[in-house]
C-alpha positions as CSV (number, residue, x, y, z in Angstrom):
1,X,3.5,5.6,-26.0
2,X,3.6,8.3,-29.0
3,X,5.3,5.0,-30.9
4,X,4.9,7.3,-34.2
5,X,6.0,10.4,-33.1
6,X,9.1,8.7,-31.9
7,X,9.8,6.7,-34.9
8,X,9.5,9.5,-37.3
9,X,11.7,11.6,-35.7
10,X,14.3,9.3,-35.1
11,X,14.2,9.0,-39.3
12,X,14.6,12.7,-39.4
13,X,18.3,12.3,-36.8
14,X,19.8,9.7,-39.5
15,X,18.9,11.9,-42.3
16,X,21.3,14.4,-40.8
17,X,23.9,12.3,-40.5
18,X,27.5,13.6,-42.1
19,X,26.4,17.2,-42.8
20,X,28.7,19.5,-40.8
21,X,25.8,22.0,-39.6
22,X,22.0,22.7,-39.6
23,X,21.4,25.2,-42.3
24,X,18.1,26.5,-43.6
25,X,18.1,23.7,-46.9
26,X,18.6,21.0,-44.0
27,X,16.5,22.2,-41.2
28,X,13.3,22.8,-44.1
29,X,13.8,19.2,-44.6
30,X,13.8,17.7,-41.1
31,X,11.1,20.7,-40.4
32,X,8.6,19.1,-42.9
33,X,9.2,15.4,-41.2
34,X,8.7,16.8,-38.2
35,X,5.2,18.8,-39.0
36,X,4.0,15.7,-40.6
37,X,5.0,13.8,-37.3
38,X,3.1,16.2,-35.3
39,X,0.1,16.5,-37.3
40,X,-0.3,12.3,-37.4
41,X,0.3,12.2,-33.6
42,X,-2.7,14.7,-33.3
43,X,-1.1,17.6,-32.0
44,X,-3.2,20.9,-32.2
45,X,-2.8,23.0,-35.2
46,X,-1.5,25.9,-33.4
47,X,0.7,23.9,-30.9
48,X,2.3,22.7,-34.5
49,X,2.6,26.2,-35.9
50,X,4.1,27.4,-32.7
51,X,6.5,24.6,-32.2
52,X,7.9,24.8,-35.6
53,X,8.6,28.2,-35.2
54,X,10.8,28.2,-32.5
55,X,12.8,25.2,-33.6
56,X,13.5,26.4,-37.0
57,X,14.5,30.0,-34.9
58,X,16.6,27.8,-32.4
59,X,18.0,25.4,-34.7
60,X,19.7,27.5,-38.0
61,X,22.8,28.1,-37.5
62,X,23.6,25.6,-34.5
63,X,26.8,24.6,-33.8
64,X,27.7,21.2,-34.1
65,X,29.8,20.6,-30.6
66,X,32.2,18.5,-29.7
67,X,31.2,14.5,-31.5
68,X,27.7,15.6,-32.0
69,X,26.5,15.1,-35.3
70,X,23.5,17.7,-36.8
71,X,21.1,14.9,-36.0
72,X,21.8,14.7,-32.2
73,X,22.2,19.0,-32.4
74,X,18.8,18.8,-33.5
75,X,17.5,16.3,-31.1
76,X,18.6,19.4,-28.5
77,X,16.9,22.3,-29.6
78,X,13.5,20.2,-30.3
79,X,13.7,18.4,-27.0
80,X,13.9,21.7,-25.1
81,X,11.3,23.3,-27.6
82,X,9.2,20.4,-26.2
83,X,9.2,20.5,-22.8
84,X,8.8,24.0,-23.0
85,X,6.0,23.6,-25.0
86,X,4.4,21.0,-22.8
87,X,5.5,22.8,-19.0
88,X,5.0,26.2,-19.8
89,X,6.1,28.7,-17.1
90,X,6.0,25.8,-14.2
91,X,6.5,22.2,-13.5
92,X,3.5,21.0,-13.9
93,X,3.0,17.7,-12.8
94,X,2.9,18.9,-8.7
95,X,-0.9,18.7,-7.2
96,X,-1.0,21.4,-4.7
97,X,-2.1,20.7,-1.2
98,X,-0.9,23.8,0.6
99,X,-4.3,24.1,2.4
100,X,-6.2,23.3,5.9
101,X,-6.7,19.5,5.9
102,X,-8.9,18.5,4.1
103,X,-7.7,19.3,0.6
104,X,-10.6,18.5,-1.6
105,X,-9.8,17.6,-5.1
106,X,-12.7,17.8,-7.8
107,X,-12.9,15.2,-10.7
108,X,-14.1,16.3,-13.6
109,X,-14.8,14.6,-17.1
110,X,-17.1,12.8,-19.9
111,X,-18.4,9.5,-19.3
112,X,-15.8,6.7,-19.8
113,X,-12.6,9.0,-19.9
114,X,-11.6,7.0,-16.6
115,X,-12.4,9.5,-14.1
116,X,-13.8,6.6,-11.1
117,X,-10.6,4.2,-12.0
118,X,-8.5,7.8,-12.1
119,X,-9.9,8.8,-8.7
120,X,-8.8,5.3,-7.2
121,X,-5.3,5.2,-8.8
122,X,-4.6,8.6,-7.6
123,X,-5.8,8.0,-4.0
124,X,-2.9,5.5,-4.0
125,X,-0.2,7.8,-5.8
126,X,-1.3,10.2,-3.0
127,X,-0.8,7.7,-0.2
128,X,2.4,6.2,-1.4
129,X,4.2,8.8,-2.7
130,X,2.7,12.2,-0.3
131,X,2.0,9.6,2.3
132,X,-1.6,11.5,3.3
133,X,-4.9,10.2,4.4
134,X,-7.2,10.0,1.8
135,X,-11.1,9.7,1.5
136,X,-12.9,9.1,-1.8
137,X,-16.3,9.7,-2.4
138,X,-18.8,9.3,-5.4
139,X,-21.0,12.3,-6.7
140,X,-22.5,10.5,-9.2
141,X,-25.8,9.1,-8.7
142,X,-26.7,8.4,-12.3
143,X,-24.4,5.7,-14.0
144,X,-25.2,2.6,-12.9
145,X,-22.5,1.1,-10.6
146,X,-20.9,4.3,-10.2
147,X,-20.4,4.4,-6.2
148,X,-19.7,0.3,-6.2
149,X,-17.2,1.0,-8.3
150,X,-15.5,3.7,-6.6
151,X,-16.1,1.7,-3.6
152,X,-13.9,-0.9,-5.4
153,X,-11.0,0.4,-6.6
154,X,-10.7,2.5,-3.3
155,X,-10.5,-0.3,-1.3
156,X,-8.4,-2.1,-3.7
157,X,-5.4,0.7,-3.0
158,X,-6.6,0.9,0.3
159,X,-8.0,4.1,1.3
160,X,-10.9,4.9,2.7
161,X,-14.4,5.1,1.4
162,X,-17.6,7.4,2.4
163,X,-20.6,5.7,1.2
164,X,-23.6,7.5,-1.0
165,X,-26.4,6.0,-2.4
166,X,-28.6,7.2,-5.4
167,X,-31.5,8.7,-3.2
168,X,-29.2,11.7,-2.0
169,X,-28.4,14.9,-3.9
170,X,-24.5,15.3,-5.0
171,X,-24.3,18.6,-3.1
172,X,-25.6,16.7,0.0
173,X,-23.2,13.6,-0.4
174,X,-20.1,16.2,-0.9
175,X,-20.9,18.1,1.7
176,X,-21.8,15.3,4.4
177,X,-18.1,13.5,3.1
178,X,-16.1,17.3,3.8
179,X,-17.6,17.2,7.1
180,X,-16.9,13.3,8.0
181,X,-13.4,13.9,6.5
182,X,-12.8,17.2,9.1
183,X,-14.1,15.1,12.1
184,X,-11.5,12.0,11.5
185,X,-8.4,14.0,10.3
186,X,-8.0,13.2,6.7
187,X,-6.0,15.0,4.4
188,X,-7.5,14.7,1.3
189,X,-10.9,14.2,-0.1
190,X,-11.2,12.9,-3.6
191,X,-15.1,13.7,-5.5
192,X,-15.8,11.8,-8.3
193,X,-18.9,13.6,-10.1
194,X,-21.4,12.6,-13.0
195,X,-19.8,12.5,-16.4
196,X,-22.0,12.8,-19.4
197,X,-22.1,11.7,-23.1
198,X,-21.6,15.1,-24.0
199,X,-21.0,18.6,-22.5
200,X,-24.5,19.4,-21.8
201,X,-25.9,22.4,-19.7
202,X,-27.2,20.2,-16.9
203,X,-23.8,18.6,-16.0
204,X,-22.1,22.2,-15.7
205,X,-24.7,23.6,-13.2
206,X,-24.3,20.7,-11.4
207,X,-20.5,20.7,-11.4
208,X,-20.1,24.4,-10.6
209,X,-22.8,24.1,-7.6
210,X,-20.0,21.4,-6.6
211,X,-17.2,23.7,-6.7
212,X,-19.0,26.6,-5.3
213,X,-19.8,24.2,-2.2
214,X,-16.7,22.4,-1.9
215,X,-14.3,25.0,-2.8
216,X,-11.3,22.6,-4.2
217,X,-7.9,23.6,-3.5
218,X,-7.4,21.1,-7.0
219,X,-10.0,20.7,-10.0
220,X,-8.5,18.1,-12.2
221,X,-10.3,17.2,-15.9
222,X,-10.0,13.8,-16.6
223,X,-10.0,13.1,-20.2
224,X,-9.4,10.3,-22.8
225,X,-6.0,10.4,-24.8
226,X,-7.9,8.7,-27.8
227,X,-10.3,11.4,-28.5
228,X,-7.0,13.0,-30.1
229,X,-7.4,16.7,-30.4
230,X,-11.4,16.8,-29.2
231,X,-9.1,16.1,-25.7
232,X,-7.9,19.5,-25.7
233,X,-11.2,20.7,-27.2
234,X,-13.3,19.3,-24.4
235,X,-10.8,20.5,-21.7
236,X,-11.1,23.9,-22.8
237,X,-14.9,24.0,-22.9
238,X,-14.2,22.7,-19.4
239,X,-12.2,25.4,-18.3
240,X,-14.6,27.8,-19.8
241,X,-16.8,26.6,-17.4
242,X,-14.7,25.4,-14.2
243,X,-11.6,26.8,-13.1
244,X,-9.7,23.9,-13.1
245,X,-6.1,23.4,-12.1
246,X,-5.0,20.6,-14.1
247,X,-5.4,17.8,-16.5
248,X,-5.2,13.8,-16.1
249,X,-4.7,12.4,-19.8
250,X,-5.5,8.7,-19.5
251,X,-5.5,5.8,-21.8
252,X,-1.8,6.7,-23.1
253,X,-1.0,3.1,-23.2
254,X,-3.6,2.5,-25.7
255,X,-3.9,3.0,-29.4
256,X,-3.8,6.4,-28.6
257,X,-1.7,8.7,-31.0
258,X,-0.7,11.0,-27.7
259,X,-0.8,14.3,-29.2
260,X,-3.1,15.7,-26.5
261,X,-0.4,15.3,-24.1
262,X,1.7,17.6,-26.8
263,X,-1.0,20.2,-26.7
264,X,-3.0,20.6,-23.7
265,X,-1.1,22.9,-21.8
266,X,-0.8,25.8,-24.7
267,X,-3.9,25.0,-26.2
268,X,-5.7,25.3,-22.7
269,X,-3.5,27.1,-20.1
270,X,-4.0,24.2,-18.0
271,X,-1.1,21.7,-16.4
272,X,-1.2,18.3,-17.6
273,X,-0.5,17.0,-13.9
274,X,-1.1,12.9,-14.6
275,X,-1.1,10.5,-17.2
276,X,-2.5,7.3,-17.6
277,X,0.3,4.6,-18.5
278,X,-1.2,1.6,-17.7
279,X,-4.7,0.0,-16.3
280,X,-3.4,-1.3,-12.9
281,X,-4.2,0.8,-10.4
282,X,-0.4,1.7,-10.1
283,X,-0.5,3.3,-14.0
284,X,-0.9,6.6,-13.2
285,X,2.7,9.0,-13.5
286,X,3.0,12.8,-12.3
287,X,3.6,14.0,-15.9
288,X,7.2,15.6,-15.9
289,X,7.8,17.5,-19.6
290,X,11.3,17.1,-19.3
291,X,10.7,12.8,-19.2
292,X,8.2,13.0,-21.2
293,X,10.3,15.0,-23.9
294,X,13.1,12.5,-24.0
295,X,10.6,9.2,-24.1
296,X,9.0,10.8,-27.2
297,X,12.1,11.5,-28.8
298,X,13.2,8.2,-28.5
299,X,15.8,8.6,-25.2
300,X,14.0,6.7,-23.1
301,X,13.3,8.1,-19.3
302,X,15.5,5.4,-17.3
303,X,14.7,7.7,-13.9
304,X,11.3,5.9,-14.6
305,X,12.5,3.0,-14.1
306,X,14.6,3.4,-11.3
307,X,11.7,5.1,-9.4
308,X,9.5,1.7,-10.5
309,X,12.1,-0.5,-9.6
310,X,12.5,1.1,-5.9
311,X,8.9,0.8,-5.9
312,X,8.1,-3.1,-6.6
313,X,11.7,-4.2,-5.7
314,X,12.4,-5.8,-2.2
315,X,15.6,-4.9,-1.2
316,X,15.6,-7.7,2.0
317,X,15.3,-10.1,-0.4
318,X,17.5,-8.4,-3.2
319,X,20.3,-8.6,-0.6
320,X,19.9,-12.0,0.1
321,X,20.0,-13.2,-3.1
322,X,23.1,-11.0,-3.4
323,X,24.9,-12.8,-0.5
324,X,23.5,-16.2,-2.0
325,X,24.9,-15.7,-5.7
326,X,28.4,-14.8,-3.9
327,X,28.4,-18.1,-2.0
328,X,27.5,-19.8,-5.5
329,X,24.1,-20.7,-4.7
330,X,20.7,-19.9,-7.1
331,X,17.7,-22.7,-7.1
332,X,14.9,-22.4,-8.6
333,X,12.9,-20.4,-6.1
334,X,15.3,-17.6,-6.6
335,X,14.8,-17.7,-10.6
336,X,10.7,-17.6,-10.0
337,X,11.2,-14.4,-7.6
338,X,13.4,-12.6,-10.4
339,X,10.3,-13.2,-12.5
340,X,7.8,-12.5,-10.2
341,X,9.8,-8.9,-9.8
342,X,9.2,-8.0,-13.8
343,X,5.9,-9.0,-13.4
344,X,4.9,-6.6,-10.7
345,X,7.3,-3.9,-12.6
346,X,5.2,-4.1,-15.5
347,X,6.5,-6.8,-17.8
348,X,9.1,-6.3,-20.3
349,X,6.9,-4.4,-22.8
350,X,6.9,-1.7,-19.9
351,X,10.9,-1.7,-19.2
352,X,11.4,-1.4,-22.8
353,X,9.0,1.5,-23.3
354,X,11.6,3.7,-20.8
355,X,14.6,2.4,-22.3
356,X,16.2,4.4,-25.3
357,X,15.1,3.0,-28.3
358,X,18.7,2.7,-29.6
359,X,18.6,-0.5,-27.1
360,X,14.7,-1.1,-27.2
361,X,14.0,-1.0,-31.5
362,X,15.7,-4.6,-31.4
363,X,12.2,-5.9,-29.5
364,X,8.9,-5.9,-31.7
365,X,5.7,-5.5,-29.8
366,X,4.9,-9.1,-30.8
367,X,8.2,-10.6,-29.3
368,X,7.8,-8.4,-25.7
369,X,3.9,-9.5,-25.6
370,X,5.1,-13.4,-26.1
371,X,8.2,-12.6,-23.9
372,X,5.9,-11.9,-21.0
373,X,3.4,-14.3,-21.8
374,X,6.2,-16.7,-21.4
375,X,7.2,-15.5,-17.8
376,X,3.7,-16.1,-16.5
377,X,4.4,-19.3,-18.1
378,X,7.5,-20.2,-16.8
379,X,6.4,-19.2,-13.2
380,X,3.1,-21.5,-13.8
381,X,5.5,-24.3,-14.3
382,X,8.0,-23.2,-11.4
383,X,4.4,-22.8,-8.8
384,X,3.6,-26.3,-9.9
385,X,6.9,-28.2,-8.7
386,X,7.3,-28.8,-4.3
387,X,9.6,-26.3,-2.4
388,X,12.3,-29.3,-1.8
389,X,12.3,-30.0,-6.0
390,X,12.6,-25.6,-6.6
391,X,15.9,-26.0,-4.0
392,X,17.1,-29.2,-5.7
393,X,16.5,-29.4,-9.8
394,X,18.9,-32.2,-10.1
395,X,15.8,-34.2,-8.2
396,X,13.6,-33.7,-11.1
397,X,13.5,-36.7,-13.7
398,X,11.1,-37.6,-15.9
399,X,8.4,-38.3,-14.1
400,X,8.3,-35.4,-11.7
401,X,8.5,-33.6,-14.9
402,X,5.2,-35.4,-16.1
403,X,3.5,-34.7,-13.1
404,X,4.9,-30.4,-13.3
405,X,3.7,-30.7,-16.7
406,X,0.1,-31.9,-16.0
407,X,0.1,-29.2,-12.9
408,X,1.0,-26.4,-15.1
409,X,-0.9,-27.3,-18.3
410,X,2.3,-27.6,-20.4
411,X,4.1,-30.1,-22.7
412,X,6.9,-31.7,-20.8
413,X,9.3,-30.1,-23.7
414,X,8.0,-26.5,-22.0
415,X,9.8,-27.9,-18.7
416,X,12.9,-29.3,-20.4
417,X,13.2,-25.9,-22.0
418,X,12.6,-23.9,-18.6
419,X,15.5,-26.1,-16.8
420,X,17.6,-25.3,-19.9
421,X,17.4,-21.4,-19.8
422,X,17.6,-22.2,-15.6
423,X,21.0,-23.9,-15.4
424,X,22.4,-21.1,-18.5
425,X,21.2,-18.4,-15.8
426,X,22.8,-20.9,-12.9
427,X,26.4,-21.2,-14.6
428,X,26.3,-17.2,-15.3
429,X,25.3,-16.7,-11.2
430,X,28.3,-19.2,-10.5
431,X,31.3,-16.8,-12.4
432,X,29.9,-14.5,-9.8
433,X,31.1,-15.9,-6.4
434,X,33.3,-14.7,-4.2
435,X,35.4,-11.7,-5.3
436,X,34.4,-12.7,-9.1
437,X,31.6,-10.5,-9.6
438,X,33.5,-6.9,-8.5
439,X,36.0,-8.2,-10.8
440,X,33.6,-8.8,-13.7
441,X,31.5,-5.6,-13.1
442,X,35.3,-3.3,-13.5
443,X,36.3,-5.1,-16.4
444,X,33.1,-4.1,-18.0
445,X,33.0,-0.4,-16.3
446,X,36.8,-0.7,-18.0
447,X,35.8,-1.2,-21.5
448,X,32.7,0.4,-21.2
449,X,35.6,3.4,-20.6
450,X,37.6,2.5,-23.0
451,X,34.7,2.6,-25.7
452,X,33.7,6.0,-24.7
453,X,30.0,7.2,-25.3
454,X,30.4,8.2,-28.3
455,X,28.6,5.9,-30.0
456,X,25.4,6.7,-27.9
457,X,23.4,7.7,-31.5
458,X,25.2,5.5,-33.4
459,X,23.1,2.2,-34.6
């Protein structure tokens, strides 16, 4: 996500390096990397004019505190100009709900910006994370497939679905889903409308008749990060014609250069409340400027990954394997779980994307793709052995090997070199039992002490 955004401005820290201050010779410098870096992610003209503005005002004269260097000074005052750039006055990634059940929420957008796939993912952010009762239901009865689709991805996250069918008017369907929703206690209602090609004049009479009948507590624009800054154009010929409350910015996973998500809210005056991260129907994120702000300068956002590793870890079975690796035990069937958790977290090309890059730059793209190509691999080769054989690898010789080879679809060398990696991992889980592992984990908070942080920036 905003890879060359990121990359750029991590040239401009090491530039800075040794100079005692930012001064104006200095700052012009890193100020003319940085525009450039802007205007190649697709940031908005004015969002770029703005945004230089304040940093250069922010950032002459800055003290260098303490160990910082000018280079991590810098990264200060442009992270904050960021967020502040990107929040505005509020948070903005909150949807508001503060209404009599049901709150409707309105989905707006062009044709293949994601809105139906959007309209699912947020049904299940809404159940999961607000833990509400949510209806979805399709408004658009002219793209083929539109209200199967829905249909699909809503029961995929499990909520609830109100069938339409082409025959019926939007207004009626809408209206006929508010009133099915008030009668069985939901406490949400998600439309998906009609997108279009284009903004055309029949789309926005049909949209505002929506709104004027459905009276959303939420109007969210769904639009495409790779339309670079025609994203921000399109939302505000949107808002021109909706009041909408917020913005979902999909397809940042993508080739995407991300400036939209830079942009959207000055540019527009609308929140960017959601952005797409991933295709699974767990890829959407509450945008948080703050997060977003330290991922694009290269700091990672490792609350991220806490809040995905609460979400896909199970802690019964993290705490038996806990008690297990004390006693010295770890078969096989624990080793496939471990991998079966990074799958459902996203791989590693995901946990790397929220770590700092100081600890992530080591990993190419091509190396985390093959890394996780290889744990669907390895867990292949794992599925295709018996339970009795996962609990006792010393059973498996070289025919059972032949036979977990031909099951998996792998050379028998892919199995030797899975066992291989399996007792390294084995031998590391044995140094752990008993009181071993506390002992191990305070001799590395020790020297992890004893180092300091001060080389936190330092390659």
């Amino acid at each position: 996500m905003l890879e060359n955004l990121t990359d750029r401005l991590s040239r401009v820290v090491k530039t800075m390096r040794g100079q005692a201050r930012l001064t104006e010779s200095n700052t012009a410098e890193m100020l003319r990397e940085i525009r450039l870096a802007l205007l190649e992610a697709d940031v908005a003209l004015p969002v770029v004019k703005s945004l230089l503005e304040q940093i250069k005002f922010k950032a002459l004269g800055e003290e260098v505190v303490g160990s910082l260097s000018p280079g991590q000074a810098l990264v200060g005052v442009v992270q904050r100009e960021l967020t502040a750039v990107m929040q505005g006055e509020t948070q903005s990634g909150e949807l508001n709900l503060a209404t009599q059940p049901p709150a409707v929420i309105l989905m707006a957008g062009l044709q293949g910006a994601g809105k139906t796939t959007s309209a699912g993912k947020l049904a299940k952010w809404l159940q999961e994370k607000k833990k509400k009762k949510v209806l979805t239901v399709s408004c658009d009865v002219y793209r083929p497939a539109a209200i199967e689709q829905l249909e699909t991805v809503t029961k995929q996250v499990g909520a609830e679905f109100f069938p339409s069918n082409v025959d019926q008017k939007p207004k009626d369907i809408a209206t006929a889903a508010l009133d099915w929703a008030r009668r069985h206690y939901f406490d949400v209602v998600i439309v998906d409308t009609a997108g279009r090609l284009g903004i055309d004049e029949v789309l926005m009479q049909e949209i505002k008749s929506l709104h004027a009948s459905l009276n959303p507590i939420e109007t969210l624009f769904v639009v495409d990060a790779m339309l670079g800054q025609d994203a921000v154009n399109t939302a505000k010929a949107f808002h021109e014609a909706l009041p909408l409350t917020g913005v979902i910015l999909t397809k940042l996973d993508g080739d995407s250069r991300g400036g939209a998500a830079l942009s959207v809210r000055q540019v527009t005056g609308v929140p960017l409340k959601f952005i797409g991260v991933a295709e699974k129907m767990d890829g959407l994120e509450a945008f948080d400027a703050e997060r977003m702000a330290n991922r694009i300068l290269g700091m990672g956002d490792i609350l991220a990954l806490v809040e995905q590793a609460q979400q896909h870890v199970d802690v019964a079975k993290a705490e038996k394997l806990a008690s297990k690796i004390s006693k010295g035990g770890f078969d096989l069937e624990d080793f496939r779980d471990q991998l079966l958790q990074m799958q459902k977290m996203g791989g590693m090309a995901s946990l790397m994307d929220k770590l700092p890059s100081q600890v992530a730059q080591a990993a190419s793209k091509a190396n985390l793709s093959n890394a996780d190509k290889q744990t669907k691999r390895m867990r292949g080769i794992i599925d295709s052995m018996t339970p009795r054989e996962r609990s006792k690898p010393e059973l498996l010789k070289a025919s059972r090997k032949r036979r977990i080879a031909a099951g998996a679809g792998v050379e028998v060398q892919e199995v030797n070199r899975l066992l291989a990696q399996f007792e390294q991992m084995q031998t590391m889980m044995k140094q752990f039992k008993g009181g071993k592992m506390a002992r191990t984990m305070a001799a590395m908070a020790a020297k992890g002490a004893a180092k300091g942080i001060g080389g936190l920036f330092k390659k």
